[in-house]
C-alpha positions in Angstrom: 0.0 0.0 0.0 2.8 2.6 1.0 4.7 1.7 -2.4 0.6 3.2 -4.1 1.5 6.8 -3.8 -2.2 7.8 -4.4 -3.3 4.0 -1.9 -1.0 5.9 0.6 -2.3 9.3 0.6 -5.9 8.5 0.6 -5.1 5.5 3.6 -2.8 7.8 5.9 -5.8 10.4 5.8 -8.4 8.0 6.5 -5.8 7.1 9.7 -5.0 10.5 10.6 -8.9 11.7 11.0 -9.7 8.4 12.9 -7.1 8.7 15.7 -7.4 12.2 15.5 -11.5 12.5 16.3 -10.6 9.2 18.9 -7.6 11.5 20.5 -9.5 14.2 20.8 -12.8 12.7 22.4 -10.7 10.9 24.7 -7.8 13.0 25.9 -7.2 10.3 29.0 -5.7 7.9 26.4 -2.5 10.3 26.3 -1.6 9.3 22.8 1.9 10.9 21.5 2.7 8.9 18.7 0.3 7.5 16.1 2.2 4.3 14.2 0.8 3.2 10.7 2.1 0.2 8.7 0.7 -1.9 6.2 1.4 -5.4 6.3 4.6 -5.7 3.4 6.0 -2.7 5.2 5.7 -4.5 8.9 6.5 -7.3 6.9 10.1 -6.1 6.8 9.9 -4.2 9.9 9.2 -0.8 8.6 6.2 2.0 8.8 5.9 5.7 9.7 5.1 7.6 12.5 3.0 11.0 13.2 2.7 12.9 16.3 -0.5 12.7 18.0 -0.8 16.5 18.2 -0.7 16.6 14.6 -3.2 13.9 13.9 -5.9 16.1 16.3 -5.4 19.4 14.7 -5.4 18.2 10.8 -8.7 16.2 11.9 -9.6 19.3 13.6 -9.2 21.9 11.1 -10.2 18.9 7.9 -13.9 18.9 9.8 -14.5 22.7 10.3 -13.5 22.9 6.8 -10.2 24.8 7.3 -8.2 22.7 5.4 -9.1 20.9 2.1 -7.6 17.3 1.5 -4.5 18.8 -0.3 -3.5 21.1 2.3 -4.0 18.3 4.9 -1.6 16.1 3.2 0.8 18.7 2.7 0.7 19.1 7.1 0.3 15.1 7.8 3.3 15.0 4.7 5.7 17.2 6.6 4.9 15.7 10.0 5.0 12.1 8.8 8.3 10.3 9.5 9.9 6.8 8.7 10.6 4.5 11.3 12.2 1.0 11.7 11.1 -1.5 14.2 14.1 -2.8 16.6 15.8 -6.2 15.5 14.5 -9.1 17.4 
């Protein structure tokens, strides 16, 4: 899915609004880091990872209609880093 550019985009969105709506209805949960992989990338021990923060305030603005999908990949884009699970 991750090697789909347009798969990727429209998937990591879908992500980012969930978590983000769940983070912010339920601050208790004290997320920080939202982890995303797809199951060739985990396969091989790799995904990205997105502050929390982030996540709430592109889902946020996306649903008062302050950002339109584009802009809210360019934010989720910018914050969205690789990561590499520990050997075994």
């Amino acid at each position: 899915m991750f090697a789909a550019p347009v798969a990727k985009k429209g998937w990591v969105i879908v992500v980012v609004g969930a978590v983000g709506k769940v983070a912010s209805d339920h601050p208790s949960l004290g997320c920080k880091t939202v982890v995303m992989s797809d199951v060739d990338s985990a396969k091989q021990g790799r995904g990205y990872v997105l502050p929390c923060s982030t996540a709430r305030t592109v889902q946020r603005d996306m649903k008062s209609g302050k950002l339109s999908v584009d802009s809210a990949w360019k934010q989720i884009e910018g914050a969205l880093k690789p990561m590499e699970a520990p050997p075994k």
